[in-house]
C-alpha positions, -999 to 999 in steps of 0.1 A, spaced: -415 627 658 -376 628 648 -342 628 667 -313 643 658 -284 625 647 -269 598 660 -237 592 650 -212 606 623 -185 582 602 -176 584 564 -204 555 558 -234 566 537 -253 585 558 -289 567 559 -323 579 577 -345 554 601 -378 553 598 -403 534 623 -442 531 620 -458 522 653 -486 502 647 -493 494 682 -471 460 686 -448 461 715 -418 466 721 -418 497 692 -382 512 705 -359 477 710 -371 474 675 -363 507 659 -328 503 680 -326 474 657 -325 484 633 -300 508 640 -278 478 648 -285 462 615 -278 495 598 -245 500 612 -236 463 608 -249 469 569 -219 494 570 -239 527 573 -242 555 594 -277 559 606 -273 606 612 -316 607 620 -344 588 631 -385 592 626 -409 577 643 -448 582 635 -479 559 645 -506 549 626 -534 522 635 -526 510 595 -499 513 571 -508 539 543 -512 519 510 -498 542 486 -467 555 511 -468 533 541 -467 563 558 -489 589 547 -480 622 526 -477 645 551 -454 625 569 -438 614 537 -429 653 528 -418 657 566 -392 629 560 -383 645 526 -371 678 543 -356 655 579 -336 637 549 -324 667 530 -316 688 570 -293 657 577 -275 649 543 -290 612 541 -286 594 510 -310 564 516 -338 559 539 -346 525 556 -377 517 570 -386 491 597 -415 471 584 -413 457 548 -428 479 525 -446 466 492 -429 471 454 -454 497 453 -449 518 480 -412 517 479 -414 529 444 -438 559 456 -414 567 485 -387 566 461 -404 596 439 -413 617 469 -384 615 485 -356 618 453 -336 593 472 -330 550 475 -357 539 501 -353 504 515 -373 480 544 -357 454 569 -357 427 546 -334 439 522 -311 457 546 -309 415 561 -302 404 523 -273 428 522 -256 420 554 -258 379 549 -247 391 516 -219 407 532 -209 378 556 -216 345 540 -182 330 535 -190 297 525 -200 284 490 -232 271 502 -236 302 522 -230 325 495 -253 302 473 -287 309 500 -277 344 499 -278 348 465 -314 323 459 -329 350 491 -317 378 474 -329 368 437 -362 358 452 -364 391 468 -357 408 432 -379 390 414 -411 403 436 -399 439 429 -403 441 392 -367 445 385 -341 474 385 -347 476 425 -310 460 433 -291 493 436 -289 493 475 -275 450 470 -258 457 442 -234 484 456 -224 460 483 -217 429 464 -199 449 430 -231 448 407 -231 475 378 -258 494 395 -292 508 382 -299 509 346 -333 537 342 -366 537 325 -369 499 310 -401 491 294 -423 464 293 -400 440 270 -367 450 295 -391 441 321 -400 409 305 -364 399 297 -359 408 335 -382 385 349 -370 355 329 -332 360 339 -343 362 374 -363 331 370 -334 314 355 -312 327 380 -331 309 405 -334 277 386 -294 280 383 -290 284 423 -315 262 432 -296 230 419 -264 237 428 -279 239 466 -297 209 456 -259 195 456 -246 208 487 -277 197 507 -270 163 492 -231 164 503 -244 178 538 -272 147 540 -242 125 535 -221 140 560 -249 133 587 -260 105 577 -222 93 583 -228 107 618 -257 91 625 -242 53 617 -213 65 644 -239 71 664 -233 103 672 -252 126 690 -261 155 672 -257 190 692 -268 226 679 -268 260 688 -295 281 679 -307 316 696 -314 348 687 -288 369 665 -258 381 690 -266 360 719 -232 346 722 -234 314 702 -203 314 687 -182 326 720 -199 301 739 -190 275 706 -156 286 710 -156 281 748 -162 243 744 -150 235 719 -120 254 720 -122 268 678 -120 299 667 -155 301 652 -156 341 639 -172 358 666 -179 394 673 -203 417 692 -225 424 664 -256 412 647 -252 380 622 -217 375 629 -218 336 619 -235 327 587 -225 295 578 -226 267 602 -194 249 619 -196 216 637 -168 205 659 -159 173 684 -168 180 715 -157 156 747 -177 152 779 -148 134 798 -176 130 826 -193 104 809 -168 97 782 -185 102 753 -173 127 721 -208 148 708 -210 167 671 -218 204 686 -229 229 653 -230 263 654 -256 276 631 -268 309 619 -287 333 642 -324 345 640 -341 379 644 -376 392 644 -390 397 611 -364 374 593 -372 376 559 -388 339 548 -371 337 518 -339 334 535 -353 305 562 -362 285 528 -330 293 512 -311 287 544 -328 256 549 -297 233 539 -282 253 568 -306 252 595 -314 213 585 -285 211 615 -307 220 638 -335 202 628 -316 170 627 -302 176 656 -306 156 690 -306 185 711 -306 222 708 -288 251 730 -310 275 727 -287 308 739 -305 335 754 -291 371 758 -297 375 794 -284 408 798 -309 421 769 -345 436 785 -363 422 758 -349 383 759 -383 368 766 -393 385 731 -362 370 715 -369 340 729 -403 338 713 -388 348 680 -367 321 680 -396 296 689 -410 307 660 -384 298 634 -379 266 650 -419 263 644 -413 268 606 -383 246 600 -399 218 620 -375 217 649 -399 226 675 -400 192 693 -365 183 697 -352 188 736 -341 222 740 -316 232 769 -317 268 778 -286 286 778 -287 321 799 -258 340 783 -238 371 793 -238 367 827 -213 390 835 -231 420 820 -264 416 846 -260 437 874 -249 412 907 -280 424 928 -300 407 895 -277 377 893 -295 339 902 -287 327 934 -282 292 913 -267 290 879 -288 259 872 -327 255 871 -358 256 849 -379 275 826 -415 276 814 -411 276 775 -447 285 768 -459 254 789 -431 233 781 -406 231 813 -369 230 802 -340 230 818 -318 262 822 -280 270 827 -269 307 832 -230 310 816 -209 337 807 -189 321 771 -166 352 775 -155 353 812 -156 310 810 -183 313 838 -206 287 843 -190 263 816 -185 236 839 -225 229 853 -229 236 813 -211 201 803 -227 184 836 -260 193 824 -254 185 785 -238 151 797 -270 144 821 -294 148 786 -270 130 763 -266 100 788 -307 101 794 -310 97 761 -285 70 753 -305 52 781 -332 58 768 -327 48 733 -308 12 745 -341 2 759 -363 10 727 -370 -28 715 -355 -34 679 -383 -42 651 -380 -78 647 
């Protein structure tokens, strides 16, 4: 079925589409990407939704429902269409001739908005090895949709098998380029915490799910001015600040790293790996939760599971229950401090609000309760003789 429009602007108008393959949680996820849409800088005017027990090989989606988008796309003035899932180089080439218009999945909507963001030269440098890897599995020419955001000449039509040929190698070169100049920055970043680790530092990050708050709450303690914004993948490249418990009197590195999402395409969590090597080096991780969002225990799973792929599932994880002043008060804890079962795995838990400053203060007493366990704890490790 379809909805009418749902908002107008002088972005490019762009249609939604959403296979429901029986997974859960079907509409937080189509309202995602709406929210990636409009951070990509478009104007989502129409949305379809259809469900299928298996994606259609040749159109994901079927030809009837293929021609029905045709005519929903044409009604609303839409000049690209994004689907949820990822579709194959195949059938996004299919779409493409059915529908007479650009046709683009979830991954590479998330290549264009890290495209958009990253700041940073190492940032920019993952963005462009996820992005070039992304290219080089769609046999070339598909880069209109990342080319008009990052001031690329734009399609070139009908190469042959030699253009395609030529195509492949500069890509593969491309990659070879990028992939050792991030070879340098990880090496300056492996310096830089190794140079921690002989000031015995300990090593704090933030991780969570895209728009949780990690940056406000960054801000909050440490008193920066990280960017942050109510939007998804508002902090690309990580920042790592001072921050003193004067409880215990002891300064901590806290990082602020990028956020995940459902779905995140695994090109970027290789390319980004120089990146999220903060959290996996880390000593403890503030996992920030979204309380206020119905589907947090989902996000929370999510986020397990890129901590599960970058190997940073067994460092100490302190729960940190965000946006507390958007849950209604009748749903508000009785205690801001307590526990939670992370799939078996009992963690401590702190509900905060990093915008209203609610909260901070049982947040440092419980951070400076881990940090001093653990400097315990490590003092009475014997030394290897």
């Amino acid at each position: 079925m379809s909805s009418p429009a749902i908002s107008s602007s002088s972005a490019t108008p762009v249609l939604l589409v959403g296979v429901d393959l029986g997974l859960p949680d079907f509409d937080a996820d189509l309202a995602e990407l709406g929210l990636l849409a409009q951070t990509a800088g478009f104007d989502p005017v129409a949305r379809i939704t259809c469900k299928r027990s298996a994606p259609d090989a040749a159109l994901f989606i079927g030809s009837g429902k293929a021609e029905e988008l045709r005519l929903l796309a044409q009604m609303h003035g839409a000049q690209e269409v994004l689907f949820d899932q990822s579709l194959s180089p195949a059938q996004q080439r299919n779409l493409e001739r059915v529908l007479e218009l650009p046709v683009n999945d979830r991954t590479l909507l998330i290549l264009g908005i890290f495209a958009q963001r990253a700041r940073s030269h190492e940032g920019k440098l993952q963005v462009e090895l996820a992005r070039l890897k992304y290219l080089s599995t769609r046999l070339v020419r598909r880069w209109s949709h990342l080319e008009r955001q990052t001031g690329g000449a734009g399609v070139r039509g009908g190469p042959g098998e030699k253009q395609i040929e030529l195509d492949r190698r500069m890509i593969g070169e491309a990659i070879k380029r990028t992939k050792e100049r991030l070879v340098k920055v990880k090496r300056h970043r492996t310096t830089q915490r190794r140079h921690r680790s002989r000031a015995d530092v300990f090593n704090i990050s933030l991780v969570g799910y895209t728009n949780a708050g990690k940056s406000t709450l960054f801000n909050t303690l440490v008193k920066a001015r990280a960017y942050a914004a109510d939007q998804l993948f508002a902090t690309l490249d990580t920042t790592t600040r001072q921050l003193y418990l004067a409880d215990i009197g002891t300064t901590v590195s806290l990082s602020d790293t990028v956020g995940f999402i459902r779905d995140l395409p695994h090109g970027l969590i290789e390319a980004f790996e120089a990146t999220l090597q903060e959290a996996v080096q880390a000593d403890l991780l503030l996992h920030v939760v979204d309380a206020s969002h119905a589907g947090f225990p989902e996000q929370i799973a999510q986020v397990q599971k890129v901590l599960l792929e970058i190997g940073a599932q067994d460092i100490p994880q302190l729960l940190v229950f965000n946006k507390l002043d958007e849950i209604p008060p009748a749903q508000q804890p009785s205690d801001l401090v307590d526990s939670y079962d992370l799939g078996g795995r009992v963690v401590p838990r702190v509900f905060v609000s990093a915008l209203k400053s609610v909260g901070i203060a049982p947040l440092r007493a419980k951070i400076s309760e881990i940090v001093l366990a653990a400097t315990a704890s490590s003092s009475t490790v014997p030394e290897d003789n």
